[in-house]
C-alpha distance (Angstrom), angle and dihedral (degrees) to the residues before:
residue distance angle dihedral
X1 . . .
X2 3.45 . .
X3 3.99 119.0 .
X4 3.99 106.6 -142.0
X5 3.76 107.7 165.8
X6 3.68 120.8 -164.2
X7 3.66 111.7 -142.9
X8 3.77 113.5 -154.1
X9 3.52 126.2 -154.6
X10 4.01 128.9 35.6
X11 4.11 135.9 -63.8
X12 3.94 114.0 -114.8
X13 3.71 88.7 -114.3
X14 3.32 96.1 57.9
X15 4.12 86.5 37.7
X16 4.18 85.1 53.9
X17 3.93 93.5 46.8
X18 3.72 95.6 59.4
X19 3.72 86.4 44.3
X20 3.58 94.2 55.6
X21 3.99 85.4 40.5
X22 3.79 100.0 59.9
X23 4.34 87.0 37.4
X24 4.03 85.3 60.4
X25 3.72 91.9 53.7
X26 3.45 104.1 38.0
X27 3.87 83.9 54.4
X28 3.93 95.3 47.2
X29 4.53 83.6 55.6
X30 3.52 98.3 47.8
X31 3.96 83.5 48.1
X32 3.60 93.8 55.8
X33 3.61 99.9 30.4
X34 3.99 90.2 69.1
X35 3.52 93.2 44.4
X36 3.86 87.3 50.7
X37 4.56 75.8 48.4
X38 3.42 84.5 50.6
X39 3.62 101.9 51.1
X40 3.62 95.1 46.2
X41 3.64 95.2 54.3
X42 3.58 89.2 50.0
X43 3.97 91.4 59.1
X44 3.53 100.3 41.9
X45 3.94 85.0 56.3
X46 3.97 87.6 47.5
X47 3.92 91.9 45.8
X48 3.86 95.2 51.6
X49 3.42 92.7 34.7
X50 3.96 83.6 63.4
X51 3.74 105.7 37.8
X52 4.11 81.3 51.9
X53 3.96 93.4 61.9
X54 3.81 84.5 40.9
X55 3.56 92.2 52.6
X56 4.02 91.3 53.6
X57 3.18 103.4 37.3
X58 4.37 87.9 55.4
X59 3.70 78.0 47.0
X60 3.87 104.8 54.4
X61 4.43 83.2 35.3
X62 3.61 89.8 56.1
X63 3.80 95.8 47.4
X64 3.64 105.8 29.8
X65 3.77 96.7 -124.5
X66 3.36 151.6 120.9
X67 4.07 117.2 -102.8
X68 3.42 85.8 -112.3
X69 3.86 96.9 54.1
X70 3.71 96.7 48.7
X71 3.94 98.5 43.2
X72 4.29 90.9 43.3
X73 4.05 87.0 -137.5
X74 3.71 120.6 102.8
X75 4.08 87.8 -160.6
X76 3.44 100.3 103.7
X77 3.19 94.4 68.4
X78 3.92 86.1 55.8
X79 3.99 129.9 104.3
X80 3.75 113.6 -86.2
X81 3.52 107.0 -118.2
């Protein structure tokens, strides 16, 4: 008679492999997920950036003026501080 025992279950290696596995990915998506953050950011900034200078440039089209005529305030031609 021959003994053959089946072990069920896994070996810590292959238990710490898998661990390191799934720690390797989850680092690689929280990599890319802020730089997809990142990104974003960046083009809302762009996008109201642009609909801004559309906005005054209908503005001083409309009226005939200079920025500074229609908004009263000769700061935006000032430094930015």
């Amino acid at each position: 008679m021959s003994s053959s025992k089946h072990h069920i279950g896994f070996t810590i290696i292959e238990l710490l492999i898998v661990i390191v596995v799934i720690a390797v990915l989850a680092t690689i998506s929280v990599v890319a997920y802020s730089g997809i953050q990142d990104r974003a950011r960046y083009s809302k900034v762009h996008s109201d950036i642009a609909l801004l200078v559309k906005a005054v440039t209908m503005a001083r089209e409309n009226e005939s003026k200079t920025l500074a005529q229609i908004s009263g305030s000769a700061g935006t031609a000032a430094e930015c501080a």
